[in-house]
C-alpha positions in Angstrom: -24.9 -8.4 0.5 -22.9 -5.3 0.2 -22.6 -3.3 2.9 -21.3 0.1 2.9 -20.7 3.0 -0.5 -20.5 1.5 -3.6 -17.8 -0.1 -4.0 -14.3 0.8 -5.7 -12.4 -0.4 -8.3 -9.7 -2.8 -6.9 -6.2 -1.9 -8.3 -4.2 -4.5 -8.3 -4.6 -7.5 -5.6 -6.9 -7.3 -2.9 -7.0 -8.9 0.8 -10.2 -9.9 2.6 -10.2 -10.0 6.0 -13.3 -12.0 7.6 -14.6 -10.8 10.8 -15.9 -14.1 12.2 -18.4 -13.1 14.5 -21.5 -12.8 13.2 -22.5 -9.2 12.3 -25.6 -8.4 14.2 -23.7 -9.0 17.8 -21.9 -6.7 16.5 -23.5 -4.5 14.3 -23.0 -1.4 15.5 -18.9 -1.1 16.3 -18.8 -2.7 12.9 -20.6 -0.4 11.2 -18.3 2.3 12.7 -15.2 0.9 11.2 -16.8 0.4 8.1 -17.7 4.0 8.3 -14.2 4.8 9.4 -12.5 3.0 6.4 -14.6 4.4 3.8 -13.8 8.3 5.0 -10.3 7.6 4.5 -8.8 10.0 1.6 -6.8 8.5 -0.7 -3.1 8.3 0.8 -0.2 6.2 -0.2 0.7 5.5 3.5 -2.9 4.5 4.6 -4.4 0.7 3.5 -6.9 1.5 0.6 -10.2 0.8 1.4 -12.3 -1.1 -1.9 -15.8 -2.7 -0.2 -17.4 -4.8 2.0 -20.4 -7.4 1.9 -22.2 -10.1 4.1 -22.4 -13.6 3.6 -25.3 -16.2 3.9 -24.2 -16.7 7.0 -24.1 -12.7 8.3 -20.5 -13.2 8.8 -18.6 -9.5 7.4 -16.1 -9.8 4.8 -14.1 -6.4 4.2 -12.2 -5.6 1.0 -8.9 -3.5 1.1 -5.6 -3.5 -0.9 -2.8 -6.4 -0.2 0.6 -5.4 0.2 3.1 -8.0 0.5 4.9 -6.6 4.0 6.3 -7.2 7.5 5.1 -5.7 10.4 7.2 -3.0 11.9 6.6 -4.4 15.5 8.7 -7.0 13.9 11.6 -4.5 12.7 11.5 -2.7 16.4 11.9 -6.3 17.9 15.0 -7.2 15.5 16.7 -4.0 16.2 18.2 -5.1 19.0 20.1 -7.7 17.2 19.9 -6.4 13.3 19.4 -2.2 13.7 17.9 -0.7 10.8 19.9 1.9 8.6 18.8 5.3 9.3 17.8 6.2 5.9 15.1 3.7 5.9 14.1 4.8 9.9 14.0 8.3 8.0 11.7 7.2 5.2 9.4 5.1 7.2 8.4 7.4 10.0 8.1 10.0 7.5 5.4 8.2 5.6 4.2 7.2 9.2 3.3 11.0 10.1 2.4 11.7 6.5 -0.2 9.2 7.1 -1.3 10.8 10.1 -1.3 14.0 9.3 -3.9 13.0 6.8 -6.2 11.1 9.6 -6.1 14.1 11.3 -6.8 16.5 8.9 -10.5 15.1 7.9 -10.9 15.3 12.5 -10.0 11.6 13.2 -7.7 10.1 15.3 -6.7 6.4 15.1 -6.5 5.7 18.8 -5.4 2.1 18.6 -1.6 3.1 16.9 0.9 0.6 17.6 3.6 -1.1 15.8 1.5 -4.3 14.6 -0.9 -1.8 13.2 1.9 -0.3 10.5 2.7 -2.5 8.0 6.6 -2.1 5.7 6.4 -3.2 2.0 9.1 -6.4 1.6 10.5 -7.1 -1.5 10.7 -10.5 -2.8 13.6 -12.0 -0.3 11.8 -10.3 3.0 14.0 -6.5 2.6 12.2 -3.9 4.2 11.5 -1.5 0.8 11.6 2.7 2.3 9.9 3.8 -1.1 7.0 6.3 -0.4 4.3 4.2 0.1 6.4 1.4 1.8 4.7 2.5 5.1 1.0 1.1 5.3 -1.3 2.4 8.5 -4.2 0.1 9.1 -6.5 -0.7 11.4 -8.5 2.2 11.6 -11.5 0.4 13.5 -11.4 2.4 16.9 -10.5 5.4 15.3 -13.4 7.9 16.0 -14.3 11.6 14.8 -13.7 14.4 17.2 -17.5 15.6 17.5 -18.4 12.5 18.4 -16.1 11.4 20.9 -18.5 11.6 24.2 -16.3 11.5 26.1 -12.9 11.4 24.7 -11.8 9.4 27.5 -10.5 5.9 27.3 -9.4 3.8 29.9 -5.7 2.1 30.3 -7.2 -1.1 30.0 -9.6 -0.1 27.2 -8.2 -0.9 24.0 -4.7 -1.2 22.3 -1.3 -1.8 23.5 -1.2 0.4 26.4 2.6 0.8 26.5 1.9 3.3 24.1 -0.7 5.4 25.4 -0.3 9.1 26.3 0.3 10.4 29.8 -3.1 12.5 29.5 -5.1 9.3 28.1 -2.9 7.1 30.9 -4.2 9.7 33.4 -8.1 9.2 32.0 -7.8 12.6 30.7 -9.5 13.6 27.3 -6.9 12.8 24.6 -7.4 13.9 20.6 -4.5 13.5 17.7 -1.5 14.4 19.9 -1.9 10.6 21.4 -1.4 9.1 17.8 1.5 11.2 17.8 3.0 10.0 21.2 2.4 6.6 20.5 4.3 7.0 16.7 6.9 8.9 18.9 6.8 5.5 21.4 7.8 3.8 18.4 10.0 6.1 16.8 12.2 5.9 19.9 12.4 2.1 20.1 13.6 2.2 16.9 16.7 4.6 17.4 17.9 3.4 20.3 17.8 -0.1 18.5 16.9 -2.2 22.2 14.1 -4.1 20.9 10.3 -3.2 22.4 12.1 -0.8 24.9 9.2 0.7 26.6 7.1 -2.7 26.6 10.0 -4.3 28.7 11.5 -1.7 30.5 12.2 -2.9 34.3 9.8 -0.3 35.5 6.6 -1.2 33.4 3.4 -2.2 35.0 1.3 -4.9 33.5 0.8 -2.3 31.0 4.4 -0.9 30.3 5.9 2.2 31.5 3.2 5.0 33.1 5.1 7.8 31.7 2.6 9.5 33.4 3.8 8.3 36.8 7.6 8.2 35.5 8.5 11.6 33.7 12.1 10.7 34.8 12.0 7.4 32.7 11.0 10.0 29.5 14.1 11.9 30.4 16.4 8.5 30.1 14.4 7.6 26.8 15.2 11.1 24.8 18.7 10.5 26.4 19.3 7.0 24.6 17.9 8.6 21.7 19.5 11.9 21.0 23.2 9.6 22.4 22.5 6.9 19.5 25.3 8.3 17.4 24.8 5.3 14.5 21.5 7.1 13.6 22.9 10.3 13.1 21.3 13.8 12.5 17.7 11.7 12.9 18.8 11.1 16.5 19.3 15.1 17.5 15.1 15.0 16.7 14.7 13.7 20.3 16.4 17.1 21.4 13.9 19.7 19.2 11.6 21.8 22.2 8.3 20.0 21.0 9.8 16.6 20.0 6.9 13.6 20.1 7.5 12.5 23.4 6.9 15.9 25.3 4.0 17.3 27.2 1.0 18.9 25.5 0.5 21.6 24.5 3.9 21.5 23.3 4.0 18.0 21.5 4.4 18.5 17.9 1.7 17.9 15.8 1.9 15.5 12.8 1.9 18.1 10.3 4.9 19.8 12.2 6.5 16.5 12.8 6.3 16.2 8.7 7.8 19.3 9.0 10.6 18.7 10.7 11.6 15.6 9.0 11.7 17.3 6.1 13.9 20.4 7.2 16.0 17.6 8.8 16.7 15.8 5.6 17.7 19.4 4.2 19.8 20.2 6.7 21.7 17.3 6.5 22.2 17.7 2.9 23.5 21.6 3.1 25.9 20.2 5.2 26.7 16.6 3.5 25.9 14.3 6.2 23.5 11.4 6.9 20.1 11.7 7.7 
């Protein structure tokens, strides 16, 4: 039984993912992400969305696009020993707050980003590919619009990797769009200062990593790492700009400015023939 609006025309190949649990225990969060999914716009960095449908058996089968990719928890987690070249950190975070920025236009926000919801395009030997829609975003299941968020509070222990919650959603403060962009900035960070899941396994992390919100001075020593990590070039002096990701709000870049500043980076560094 088709659930959902009608459904799309797949391009190409197609993944189902099962959701095992049978659909009425679960009806309603269900229904949200199904809801979620289909308001997506069109986007080359966000998993395309085609239908959805019941079984005999109530269990809910949902239809999107399949990209052959890696994870890019597991590029963050190889950096340590394999960093990646800065052109392709360049491309992918690009297409990461490309991605966002359309999420946030239509008044969502994900609200469950991490790294093993952000899928990388491989090639046929297992290469990361950095064309522009390398980058995938999925997962958009807790994602919620703004008007309905009552209240727009979510606990620490809620949902998602903690590690890479906001200091106002860590605090149990209301959070909107800038906490997508902390946690892309969480990730962002790991992946110039090429250590592996930094802020998961930092010495000072609770059971839930590091409470930026309780540790401003350990924010101070990550922008440090990453505006001194000299093999990633101009992209590392990003940690330095007044409203980088990683800084309080109100003054957190948004990910239409952070698109923007990507972008002005690139050009820069070509005026002045250097690397990204």
């Amino acid at each position: 039984m088709p659930l959902g609006p009608a459904p799309l025309c797949c391009e190409g190949l197609a993944e189902v993912r099962t959701i095992y649990q049978p659909f009425a225990e679960d009806e309603a969060l269900l229904r949200k992400e199904l809801e979620n999914l289909a308001a997506l716009p069109a986007h080359p960095n966000l998993i395309r969305y085609y239908t959805s449908f019941l079984d005999e058996r109530g269990i809910l089968h949902i239809v999107t696009e399949y990209i052959h990719a890696a994870k890019l928890y597991k590029l963050i987690n190889n950096s340590a020993v394999e960093p990646c070249p800065r052109e392709s950190v360049w491309h992918w975070f690009l297409q990461l707050f490309k991605g966002l920025a359309c999420i946030h236009s239509i008044g969502m926000t994900h609200r469950d980003l991490h790294a093993e919801n952000i899928l990388v395009t491989v090639d046929s030997k297992g290469v990361a590919q950095t064309c522009p829609d390398s980058l995938k975003i999925i997962d958009v299941g807790l994602a919620k619009i703004y008007k309905t968020l009552e209240p727009a509070v979510m606990s620490v222990a809620g949902v998602g990797p903690a590690w890479y919650f906001s200091p106002e959603r860590r605090r149990g403060e209301a959070f909107d769009s800038l906490d997508d962009v902390w946690a892309a900035g969480c990730m962002l960070a790991e992946m110039l200062i090429c250590r592996g899941p930094y802020i998961q396994q930092h010495p000072d992390h609770g059971p839930h990593g590091i409470d930026f919100s309780l540790k401003p001075a350990a924010i101070q020593e990550l922008l440090r790492l990453c505006s001194q990590t000299s093999s990633m070039g101009a992209l590392a002096r990003l940690a330095e700009a007044p409203g980088f990701l990683l800084t309080p709000r109100p003054q957190r870049f948004t990910a239409q400015q952070t698109v923007g500043e990507l972008e002005e980076l690139e050009k820069t560094a070509v005026c002045q023939d250097l690397s990204i």
